[in-house]
PDB file of N, CA, C and O in Angstrom:
ATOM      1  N   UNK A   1      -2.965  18.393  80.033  1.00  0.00           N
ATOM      2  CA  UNK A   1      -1.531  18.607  80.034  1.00  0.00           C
ATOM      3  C   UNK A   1      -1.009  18.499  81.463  1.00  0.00           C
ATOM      4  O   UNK A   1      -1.429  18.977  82.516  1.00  0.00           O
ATOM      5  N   UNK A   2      -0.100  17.824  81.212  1.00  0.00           N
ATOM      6  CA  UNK A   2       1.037  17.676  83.167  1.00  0.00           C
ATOM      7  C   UNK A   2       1.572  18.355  83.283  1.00  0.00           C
ATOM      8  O   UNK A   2       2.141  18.713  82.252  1.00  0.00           O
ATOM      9  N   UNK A   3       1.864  19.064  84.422  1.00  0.00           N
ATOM     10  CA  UNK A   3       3.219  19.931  84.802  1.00  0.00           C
ATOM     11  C   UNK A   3       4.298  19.150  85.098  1.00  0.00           C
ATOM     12  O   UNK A   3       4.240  18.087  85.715  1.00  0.00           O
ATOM     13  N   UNK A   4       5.362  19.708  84.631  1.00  0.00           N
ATOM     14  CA  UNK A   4       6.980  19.119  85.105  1.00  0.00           C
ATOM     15  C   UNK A   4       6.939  18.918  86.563  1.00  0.00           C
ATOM     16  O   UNK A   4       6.711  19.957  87.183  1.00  0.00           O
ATOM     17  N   UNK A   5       7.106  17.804  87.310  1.00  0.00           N
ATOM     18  CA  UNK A   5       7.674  17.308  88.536  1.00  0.00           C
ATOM     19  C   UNK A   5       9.075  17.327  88.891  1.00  0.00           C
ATOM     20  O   UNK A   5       9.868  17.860  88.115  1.00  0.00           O
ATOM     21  N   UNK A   6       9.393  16.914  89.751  1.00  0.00           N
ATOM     22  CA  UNK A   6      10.921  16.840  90.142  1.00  0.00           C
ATOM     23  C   UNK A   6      11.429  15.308  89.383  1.00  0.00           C
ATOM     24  O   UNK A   6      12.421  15.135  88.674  1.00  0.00           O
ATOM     25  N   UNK A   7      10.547  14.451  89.739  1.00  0.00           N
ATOM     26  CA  UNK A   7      11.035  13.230  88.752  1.00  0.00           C
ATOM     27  C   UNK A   7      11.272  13.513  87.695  1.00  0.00           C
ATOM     28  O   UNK A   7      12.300  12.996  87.257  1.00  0.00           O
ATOM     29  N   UNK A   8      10.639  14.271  86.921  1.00  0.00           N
ATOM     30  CA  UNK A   8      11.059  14.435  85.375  1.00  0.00           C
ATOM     31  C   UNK A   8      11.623  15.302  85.340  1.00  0.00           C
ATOM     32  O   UNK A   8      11.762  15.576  84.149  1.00  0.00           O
ATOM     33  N   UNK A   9      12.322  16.330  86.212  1.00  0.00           N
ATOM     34  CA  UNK A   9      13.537  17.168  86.281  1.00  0.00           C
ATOM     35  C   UNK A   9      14.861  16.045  86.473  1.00  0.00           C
ATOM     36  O   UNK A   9      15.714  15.792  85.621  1.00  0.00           O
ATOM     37  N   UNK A  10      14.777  15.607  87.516  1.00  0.00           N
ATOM     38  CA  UNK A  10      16.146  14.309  87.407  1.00  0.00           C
ATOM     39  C   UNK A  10      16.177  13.712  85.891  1.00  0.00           C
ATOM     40  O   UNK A  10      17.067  13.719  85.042  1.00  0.00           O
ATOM     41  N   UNK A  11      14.947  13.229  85.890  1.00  0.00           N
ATOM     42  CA  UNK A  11      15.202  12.562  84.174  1.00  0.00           C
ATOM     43  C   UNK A  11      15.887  13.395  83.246  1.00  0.00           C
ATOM     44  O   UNK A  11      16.945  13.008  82.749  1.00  0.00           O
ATOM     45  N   UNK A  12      15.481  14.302  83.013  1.00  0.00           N
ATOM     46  CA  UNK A  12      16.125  14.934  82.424  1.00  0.00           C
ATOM     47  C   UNK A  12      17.299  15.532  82.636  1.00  0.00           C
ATOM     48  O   UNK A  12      17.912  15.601  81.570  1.00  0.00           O
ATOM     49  N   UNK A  13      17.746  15.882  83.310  1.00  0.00           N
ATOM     50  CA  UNK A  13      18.891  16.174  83.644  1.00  0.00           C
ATOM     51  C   UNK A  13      19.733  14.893  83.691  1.00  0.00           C
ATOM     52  O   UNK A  13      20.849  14.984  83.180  1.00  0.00           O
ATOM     53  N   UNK A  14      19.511  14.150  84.025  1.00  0.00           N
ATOM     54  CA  UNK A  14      20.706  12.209  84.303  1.00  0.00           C
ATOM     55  C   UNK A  14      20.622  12.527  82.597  1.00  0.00           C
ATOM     56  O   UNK A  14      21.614  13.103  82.149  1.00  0.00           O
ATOM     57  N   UNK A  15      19.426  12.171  81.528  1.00  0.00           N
ATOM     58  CA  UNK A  15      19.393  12.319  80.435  1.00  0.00           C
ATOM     59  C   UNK A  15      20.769  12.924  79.622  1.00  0.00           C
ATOM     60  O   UNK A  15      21.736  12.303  79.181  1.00  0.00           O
ATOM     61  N   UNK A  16      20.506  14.201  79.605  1.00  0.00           N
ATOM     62  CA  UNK A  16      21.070  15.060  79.040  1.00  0.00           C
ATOM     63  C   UNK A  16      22.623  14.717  79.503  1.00  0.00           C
ATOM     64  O   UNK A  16      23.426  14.627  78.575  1.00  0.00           O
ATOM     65  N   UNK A  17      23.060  14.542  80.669  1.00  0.00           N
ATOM     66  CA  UNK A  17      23.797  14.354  81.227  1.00  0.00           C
ATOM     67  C   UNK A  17      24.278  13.225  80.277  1.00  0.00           C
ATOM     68  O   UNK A  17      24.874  13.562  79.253  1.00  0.00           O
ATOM     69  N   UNK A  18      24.025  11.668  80.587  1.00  0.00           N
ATOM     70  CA  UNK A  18      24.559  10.416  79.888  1.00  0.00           C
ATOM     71  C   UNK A  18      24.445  10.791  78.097  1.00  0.00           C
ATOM     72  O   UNK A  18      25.229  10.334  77.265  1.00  0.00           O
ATOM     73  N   UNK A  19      23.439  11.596  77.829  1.00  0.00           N
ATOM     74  CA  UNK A  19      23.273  11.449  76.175  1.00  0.00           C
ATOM     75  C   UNK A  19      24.449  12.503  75.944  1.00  0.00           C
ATOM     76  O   UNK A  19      25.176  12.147  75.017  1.00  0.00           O
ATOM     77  N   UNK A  20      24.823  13.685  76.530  1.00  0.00           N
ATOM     78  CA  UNK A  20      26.056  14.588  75.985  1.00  0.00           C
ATOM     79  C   UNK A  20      27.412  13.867  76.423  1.00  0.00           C
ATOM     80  O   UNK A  20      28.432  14.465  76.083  1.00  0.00           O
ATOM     81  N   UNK A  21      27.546  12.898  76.992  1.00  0.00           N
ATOM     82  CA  UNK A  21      29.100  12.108  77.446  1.00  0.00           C
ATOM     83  C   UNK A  21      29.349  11.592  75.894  1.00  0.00           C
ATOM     84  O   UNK A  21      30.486  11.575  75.423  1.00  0.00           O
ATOM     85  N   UNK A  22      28.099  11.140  75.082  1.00  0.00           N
ATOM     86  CA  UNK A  22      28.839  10.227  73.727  1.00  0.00           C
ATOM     87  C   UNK A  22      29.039  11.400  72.832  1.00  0.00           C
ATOM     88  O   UNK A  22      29.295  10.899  71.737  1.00  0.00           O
ATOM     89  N   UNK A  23      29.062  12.927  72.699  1.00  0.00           N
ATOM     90  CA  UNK A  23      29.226  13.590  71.826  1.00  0.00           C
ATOM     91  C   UNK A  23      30.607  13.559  71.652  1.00  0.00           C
ATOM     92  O   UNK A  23      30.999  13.347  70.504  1.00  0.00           O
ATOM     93  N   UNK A  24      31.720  13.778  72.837  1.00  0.00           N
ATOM     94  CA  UNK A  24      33.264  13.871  72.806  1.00  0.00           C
ATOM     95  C   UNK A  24      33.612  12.649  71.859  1.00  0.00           C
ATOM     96  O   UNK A  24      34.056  13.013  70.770  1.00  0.00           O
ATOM     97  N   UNK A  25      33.511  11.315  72.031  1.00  0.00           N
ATOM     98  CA  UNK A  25      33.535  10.016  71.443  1.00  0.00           C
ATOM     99  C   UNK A  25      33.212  10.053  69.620  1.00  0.00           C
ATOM    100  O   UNK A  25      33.935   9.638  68.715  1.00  0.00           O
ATOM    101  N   UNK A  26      31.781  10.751  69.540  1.00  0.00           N
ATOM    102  CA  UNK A  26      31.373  10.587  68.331  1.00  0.00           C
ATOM    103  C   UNK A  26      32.338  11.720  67.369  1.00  0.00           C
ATOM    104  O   UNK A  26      32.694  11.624  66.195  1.00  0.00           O
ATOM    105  N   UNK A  27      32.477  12.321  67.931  1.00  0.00           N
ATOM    106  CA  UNK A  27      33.377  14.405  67.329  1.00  0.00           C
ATOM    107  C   UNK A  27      34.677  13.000  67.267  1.00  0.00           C
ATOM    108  O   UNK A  27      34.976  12.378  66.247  1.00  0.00           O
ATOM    109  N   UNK A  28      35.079  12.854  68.216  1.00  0.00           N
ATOM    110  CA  UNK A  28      36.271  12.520  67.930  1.00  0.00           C
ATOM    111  C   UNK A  28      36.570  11.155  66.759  1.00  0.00           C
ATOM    112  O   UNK A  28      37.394  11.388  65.875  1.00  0.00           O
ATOM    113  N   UNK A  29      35.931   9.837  66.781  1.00  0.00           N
ATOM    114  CA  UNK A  29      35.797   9.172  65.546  1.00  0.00           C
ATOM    115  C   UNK A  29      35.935   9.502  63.922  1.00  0.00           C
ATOM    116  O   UNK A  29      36.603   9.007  63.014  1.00  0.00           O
ATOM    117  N   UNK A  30      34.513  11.097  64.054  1.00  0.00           N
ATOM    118  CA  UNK A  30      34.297  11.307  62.696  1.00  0.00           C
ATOM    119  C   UNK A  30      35.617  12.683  62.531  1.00  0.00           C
ATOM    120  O   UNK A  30      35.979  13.104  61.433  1.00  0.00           O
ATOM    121  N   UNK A  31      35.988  13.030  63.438  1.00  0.00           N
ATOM    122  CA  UNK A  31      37.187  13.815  62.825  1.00  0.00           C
ATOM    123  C   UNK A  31      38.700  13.169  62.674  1.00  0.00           C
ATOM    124  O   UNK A  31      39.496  13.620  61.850  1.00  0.00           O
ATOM    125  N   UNK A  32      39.052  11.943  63.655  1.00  0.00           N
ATOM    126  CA  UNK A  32      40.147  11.081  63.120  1.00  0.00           C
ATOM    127  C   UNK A  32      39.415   9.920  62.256  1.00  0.00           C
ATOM    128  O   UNK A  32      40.381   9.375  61.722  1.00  0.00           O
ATOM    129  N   UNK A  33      38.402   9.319  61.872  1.00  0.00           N
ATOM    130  CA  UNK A  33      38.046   8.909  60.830  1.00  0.00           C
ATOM    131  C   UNK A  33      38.152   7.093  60.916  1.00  0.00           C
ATOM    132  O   UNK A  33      38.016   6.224  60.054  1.00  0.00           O
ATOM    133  N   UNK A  34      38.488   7.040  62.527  1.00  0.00           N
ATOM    134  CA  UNK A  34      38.680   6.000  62.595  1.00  0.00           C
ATOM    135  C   UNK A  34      38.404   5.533  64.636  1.00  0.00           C
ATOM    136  O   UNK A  34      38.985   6.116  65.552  1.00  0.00           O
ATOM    137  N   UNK A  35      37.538   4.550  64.778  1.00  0.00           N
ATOM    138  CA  UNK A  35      37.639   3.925  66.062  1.00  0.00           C
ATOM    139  C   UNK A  35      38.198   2.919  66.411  1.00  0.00           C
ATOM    140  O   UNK A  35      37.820   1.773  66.169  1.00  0.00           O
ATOM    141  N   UNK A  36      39.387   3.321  67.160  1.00  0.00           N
ATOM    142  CA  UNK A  36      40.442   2.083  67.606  1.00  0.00           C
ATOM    143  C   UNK A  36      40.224   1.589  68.441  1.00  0.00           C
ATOM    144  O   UNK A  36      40.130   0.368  68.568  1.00  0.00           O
ATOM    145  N   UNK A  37      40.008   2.839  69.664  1.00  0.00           N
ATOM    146  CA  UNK A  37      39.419   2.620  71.198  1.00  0.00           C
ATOM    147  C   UNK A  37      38.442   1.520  71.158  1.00  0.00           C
ATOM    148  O   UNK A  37      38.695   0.548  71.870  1.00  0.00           O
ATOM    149  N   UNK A  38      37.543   1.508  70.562  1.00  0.00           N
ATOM    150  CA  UNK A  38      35.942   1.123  70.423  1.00  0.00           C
ATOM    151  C   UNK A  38      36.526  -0.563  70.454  1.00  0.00           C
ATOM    152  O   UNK A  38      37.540  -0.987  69.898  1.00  0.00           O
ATOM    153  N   UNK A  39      35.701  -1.207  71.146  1.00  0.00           N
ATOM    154  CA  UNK A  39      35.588  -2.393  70.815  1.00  0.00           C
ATOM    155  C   UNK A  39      34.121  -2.632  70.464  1.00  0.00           C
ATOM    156  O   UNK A  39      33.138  -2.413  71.172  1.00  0.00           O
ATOM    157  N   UNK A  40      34.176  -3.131  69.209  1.00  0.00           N
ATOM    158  CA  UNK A  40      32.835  -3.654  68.524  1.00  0.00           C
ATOM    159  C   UNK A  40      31.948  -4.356  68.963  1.00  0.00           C
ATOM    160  O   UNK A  40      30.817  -3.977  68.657  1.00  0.00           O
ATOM    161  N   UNK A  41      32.046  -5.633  69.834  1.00  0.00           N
ATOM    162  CA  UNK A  41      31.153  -6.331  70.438  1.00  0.00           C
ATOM    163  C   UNK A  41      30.818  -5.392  72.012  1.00  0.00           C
ATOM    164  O   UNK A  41      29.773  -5.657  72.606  1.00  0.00           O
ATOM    165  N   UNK A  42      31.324  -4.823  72.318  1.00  0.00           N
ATOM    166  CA  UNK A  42      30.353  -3.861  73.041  1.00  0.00           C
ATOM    167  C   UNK A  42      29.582  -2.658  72.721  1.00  0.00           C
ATOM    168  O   UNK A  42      28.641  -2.096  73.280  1.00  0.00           O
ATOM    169  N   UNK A  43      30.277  -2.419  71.623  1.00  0.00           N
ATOM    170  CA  UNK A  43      29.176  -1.385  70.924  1.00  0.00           C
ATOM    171  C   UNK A  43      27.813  -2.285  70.492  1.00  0.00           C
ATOM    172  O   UNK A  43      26.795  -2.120  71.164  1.00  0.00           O
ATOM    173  N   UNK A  44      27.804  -2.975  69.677  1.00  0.00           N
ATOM    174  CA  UNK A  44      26.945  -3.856  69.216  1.00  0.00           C
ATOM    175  C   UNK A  44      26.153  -4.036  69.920  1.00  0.00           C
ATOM    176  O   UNK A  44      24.970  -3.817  69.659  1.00  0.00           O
ATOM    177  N   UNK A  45      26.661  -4.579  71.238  1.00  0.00           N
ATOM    178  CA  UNK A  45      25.800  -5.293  73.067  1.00  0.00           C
ATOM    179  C   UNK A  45      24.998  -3.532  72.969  1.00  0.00           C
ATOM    180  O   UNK A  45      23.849  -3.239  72.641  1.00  0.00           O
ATOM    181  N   UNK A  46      25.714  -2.972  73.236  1.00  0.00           N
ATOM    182  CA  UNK A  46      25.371  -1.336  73.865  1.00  0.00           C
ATOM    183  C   UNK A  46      24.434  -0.459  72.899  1.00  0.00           C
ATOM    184  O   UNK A  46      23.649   0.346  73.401  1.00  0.00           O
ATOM    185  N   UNK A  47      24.506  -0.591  71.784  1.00  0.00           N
ATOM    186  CA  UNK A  47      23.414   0.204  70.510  1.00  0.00           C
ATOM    187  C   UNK A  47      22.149  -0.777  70.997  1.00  0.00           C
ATOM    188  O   UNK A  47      21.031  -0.314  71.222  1.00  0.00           O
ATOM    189  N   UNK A  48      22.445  -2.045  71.114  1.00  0.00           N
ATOM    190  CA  UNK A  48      20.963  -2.707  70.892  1.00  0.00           C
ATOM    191  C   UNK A  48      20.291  -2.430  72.352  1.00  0.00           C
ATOM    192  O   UNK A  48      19.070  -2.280  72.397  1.00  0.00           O
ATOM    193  N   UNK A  49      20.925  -2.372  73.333  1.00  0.00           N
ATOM    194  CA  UNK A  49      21.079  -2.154  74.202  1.00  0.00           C
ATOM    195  C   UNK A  49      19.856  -0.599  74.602  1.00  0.00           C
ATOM    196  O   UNK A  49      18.837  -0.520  75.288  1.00  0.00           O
ATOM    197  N   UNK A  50      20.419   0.140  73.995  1.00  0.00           N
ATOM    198  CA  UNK A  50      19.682   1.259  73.858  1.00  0.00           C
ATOM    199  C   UNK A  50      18.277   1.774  73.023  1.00  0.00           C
ATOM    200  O   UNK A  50      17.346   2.580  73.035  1.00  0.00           O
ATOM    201  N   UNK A  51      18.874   0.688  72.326  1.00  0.00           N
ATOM    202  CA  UNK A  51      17.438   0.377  71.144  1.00  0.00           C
ATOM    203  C   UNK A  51      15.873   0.100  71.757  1.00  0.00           C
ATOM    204  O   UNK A  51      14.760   0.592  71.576  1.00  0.00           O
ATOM    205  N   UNK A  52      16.517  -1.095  72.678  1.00  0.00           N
ATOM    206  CA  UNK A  52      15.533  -1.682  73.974  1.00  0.00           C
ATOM    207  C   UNK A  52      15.318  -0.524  74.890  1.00  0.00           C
ATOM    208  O   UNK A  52      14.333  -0.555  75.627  1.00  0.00           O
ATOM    209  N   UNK A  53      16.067   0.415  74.921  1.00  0.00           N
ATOM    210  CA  UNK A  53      15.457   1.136  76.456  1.00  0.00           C
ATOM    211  C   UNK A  53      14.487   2.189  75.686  1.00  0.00           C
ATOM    212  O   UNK A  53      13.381   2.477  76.144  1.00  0.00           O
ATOM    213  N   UNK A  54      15.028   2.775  74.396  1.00  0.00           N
ATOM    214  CA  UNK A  54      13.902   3.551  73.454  1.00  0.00           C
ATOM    215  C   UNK A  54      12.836   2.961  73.364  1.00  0.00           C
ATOM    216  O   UNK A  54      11.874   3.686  73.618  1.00  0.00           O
ATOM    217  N   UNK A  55      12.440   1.260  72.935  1.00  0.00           N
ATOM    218  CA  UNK A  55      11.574   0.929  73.486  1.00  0.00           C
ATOM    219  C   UNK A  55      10.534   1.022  74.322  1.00  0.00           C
ATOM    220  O   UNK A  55       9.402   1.499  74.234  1.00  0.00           O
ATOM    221  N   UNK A  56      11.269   0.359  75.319  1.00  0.00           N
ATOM    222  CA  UNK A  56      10.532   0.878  76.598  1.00  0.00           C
ATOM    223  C   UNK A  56      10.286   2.271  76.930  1.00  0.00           C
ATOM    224  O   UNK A  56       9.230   2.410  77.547  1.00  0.00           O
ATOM    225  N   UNK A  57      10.828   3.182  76.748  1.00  0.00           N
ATOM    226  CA  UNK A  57      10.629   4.146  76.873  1.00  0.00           C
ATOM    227  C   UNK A  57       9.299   5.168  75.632  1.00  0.00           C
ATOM    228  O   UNK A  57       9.117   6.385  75.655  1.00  0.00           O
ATOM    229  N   UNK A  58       8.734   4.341  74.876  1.00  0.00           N
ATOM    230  CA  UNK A  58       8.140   4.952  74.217  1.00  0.00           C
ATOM    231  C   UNK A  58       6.737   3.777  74.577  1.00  0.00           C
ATOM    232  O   UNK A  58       5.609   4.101  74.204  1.00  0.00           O
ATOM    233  N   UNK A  59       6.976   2.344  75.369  1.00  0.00           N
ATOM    234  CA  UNK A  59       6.044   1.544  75.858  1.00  0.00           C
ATOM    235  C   UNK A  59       4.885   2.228  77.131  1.00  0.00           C
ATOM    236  O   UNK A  59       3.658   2.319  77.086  1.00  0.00           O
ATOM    237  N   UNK A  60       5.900   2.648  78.257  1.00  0.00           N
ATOM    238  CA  UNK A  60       5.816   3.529  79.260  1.00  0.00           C
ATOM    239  C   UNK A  60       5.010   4.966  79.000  1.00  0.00           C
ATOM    240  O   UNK A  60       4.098   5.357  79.729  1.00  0.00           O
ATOM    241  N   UNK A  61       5.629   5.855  77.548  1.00  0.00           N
ATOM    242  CA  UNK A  61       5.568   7.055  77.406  1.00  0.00           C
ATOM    243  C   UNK A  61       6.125   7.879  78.187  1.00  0.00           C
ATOM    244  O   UNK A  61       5.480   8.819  78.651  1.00  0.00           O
ATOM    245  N   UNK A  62       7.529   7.665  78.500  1.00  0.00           N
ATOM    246  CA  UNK A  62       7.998   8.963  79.382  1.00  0.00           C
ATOM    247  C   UNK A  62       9.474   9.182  78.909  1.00  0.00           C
ATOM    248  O   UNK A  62      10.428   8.433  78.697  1.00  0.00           O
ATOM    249  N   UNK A  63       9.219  10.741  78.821  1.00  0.00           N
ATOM    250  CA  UNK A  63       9.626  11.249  77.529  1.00  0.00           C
ATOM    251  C   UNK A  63      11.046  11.630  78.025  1.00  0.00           C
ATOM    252  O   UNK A  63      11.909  11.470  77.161  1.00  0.00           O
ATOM    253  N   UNK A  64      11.418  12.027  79.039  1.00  0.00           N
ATOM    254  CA  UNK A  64      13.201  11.456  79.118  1.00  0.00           C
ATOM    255  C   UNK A  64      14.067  10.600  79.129  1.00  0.00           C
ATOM    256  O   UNK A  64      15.237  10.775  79.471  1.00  0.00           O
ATOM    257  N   UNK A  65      13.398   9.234  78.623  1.00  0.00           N
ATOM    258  CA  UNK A  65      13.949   8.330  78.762  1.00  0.00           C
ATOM    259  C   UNK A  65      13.358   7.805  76.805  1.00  0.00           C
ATOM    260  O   UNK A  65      13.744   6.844  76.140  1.00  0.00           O
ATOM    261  N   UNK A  66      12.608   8.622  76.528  1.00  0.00           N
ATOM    262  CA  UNK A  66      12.447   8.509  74.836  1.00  0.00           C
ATOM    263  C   UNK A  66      13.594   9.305  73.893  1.00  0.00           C
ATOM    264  O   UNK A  66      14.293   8.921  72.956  1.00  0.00           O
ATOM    265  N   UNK A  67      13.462  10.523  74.549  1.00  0.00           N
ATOM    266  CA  UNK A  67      14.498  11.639  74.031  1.00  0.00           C
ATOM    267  C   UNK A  67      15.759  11.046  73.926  1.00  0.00           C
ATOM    268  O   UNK A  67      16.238  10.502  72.932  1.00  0.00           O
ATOM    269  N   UNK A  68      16.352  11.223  75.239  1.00  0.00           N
ATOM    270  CA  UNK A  68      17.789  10.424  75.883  1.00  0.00           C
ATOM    271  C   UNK A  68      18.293   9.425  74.618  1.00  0.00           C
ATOM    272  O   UNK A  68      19.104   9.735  73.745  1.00  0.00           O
ATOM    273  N   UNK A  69      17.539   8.062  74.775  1.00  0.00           N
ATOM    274  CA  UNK A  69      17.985   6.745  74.493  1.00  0.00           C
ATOM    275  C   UNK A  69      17.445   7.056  72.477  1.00  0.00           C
ATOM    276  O   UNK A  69      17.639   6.289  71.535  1.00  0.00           O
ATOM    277  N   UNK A  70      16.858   8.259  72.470  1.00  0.00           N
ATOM    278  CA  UNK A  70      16.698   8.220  70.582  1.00  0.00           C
ATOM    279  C   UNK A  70      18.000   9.249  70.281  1.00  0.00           C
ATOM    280  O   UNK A  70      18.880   8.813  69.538  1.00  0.00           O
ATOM    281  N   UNK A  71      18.072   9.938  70.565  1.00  0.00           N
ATOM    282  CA  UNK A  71      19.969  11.000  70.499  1.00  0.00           C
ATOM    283  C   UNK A  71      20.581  10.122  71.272  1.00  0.00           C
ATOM    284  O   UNK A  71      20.005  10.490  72.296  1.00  0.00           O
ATOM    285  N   UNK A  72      21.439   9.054  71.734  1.00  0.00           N
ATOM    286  CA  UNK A  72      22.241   8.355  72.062  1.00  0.00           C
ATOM    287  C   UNK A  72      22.145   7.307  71.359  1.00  0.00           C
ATOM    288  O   UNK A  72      23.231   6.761  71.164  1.00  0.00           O
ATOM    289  N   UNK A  73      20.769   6.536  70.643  1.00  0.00           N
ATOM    290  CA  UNK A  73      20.991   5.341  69.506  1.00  0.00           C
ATOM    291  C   UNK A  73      21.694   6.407  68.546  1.00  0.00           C
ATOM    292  O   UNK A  73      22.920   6.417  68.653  1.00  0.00           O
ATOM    293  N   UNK A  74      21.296   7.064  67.877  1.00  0.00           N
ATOM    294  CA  UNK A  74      21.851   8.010  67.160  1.00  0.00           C
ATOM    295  C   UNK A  74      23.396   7.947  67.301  1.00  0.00           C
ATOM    296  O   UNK A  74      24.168   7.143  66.778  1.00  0.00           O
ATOM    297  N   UNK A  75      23.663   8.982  68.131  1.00  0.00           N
ATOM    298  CA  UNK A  75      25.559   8.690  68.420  1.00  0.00           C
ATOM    299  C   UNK A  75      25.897   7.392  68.477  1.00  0.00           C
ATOM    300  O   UNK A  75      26.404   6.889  67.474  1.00  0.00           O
ATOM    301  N   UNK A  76      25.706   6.684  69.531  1.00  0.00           N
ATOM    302  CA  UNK A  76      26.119   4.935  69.591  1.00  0.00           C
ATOM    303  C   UNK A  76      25.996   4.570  68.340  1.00  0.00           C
ATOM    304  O   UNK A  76      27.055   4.189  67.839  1.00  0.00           O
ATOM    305  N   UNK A  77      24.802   4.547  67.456  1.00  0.00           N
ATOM    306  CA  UNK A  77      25.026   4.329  66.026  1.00  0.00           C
ATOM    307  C   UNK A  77      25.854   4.400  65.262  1.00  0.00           C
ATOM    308  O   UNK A  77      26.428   3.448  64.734  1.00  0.00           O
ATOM    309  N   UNK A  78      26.088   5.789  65.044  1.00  0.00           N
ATOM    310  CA  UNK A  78      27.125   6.596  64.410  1.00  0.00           C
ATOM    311  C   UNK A  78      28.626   6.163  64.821  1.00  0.00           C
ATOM    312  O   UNK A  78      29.483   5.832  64.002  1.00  0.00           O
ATOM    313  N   UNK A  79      28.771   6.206  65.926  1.00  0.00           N
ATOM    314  CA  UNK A  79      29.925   5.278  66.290  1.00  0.00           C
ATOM    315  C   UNK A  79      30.308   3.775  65.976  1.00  0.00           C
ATOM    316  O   UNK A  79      31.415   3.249  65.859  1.00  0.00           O
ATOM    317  N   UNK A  80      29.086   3.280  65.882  1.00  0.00           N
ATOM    318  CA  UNK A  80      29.329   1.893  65.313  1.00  0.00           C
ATOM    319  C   UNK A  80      29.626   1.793  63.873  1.00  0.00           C
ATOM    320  O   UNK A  80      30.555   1.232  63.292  1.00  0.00           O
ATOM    321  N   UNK A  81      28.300   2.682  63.294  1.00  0.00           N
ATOM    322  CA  UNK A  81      29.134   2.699  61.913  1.00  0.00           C
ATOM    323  C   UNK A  81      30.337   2.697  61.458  1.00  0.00           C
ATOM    324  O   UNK A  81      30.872   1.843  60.751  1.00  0.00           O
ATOM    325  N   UNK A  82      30.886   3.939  61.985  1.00  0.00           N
ATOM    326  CA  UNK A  82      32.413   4.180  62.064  1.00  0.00           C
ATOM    327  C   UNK A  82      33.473   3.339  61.888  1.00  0.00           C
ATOM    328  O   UNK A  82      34.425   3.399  61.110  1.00  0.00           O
ATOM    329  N   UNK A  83      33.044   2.224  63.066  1.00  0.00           N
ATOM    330  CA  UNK A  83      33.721   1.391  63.715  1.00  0.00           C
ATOM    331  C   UNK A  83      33.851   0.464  62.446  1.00  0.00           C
ATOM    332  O   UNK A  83      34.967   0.153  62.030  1.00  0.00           O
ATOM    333  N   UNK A  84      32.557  -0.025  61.767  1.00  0.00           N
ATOM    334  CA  UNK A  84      32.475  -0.693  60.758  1.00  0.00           C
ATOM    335  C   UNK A  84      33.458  -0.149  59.815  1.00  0.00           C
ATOM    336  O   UNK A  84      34.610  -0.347  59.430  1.00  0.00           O
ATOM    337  N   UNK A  85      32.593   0.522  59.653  1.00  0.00           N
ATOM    338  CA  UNK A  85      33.579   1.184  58.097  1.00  0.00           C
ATOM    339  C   UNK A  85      34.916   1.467  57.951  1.00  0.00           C
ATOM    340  O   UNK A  85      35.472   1.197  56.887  1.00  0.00           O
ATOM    341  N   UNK A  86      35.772   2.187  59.259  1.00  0.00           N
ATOM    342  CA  UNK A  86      36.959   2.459  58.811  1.00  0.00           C
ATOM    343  C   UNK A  86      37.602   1.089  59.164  1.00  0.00           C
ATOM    344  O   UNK A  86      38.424   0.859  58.277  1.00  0.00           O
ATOM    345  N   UNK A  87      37.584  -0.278  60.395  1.00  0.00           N
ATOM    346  CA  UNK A  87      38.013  -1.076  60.918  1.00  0.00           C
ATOM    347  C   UNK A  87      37.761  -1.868  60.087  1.00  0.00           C
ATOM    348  O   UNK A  87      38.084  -3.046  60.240  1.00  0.00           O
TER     349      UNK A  87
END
């Protein structure tokens, strides 16, 4: 077993940091029921986008950058859906 370093204190923290910015975005979609803001071809670019860094991040094995980018496909997801469905 490893002990936590300072590198994987930044990770985590930038993490947590970028993955809680899409919660305001996602709350707000599924309670007006609709994404106007959103433009679709950057969501699209940006989910897959993230898809690839979960990837890598599970290629590597390092686990703030697995966590992070799997709860942010998640939201980014969820937002796209959205985007689909009510647009």
């Amino acid at each position: 077993m490893t002990h936590l370093n300072y590198a994987d204190l930044v990770g985590y923290l930038a993490a947590s940091l970028t993955t809680t910015a899409f919660i305001p975005q996602a709350w707000l979609t599924w309670k007006n029921k609709h994404a106007d803001g959103v433009s679709l071809g950057m969501y699209v670019i940006f989910t897959v986008g993230i898809a690839l860094w979960l990837c890598y991040g599970i290629l590597i094995q390092v686990w703030p950058i697995i966590i992070s980018n799997a709860i942010t496909l998640l939201l980014a997801g969820f937002i796209l859906a959205m985007k689909i469905i009510y647009n």
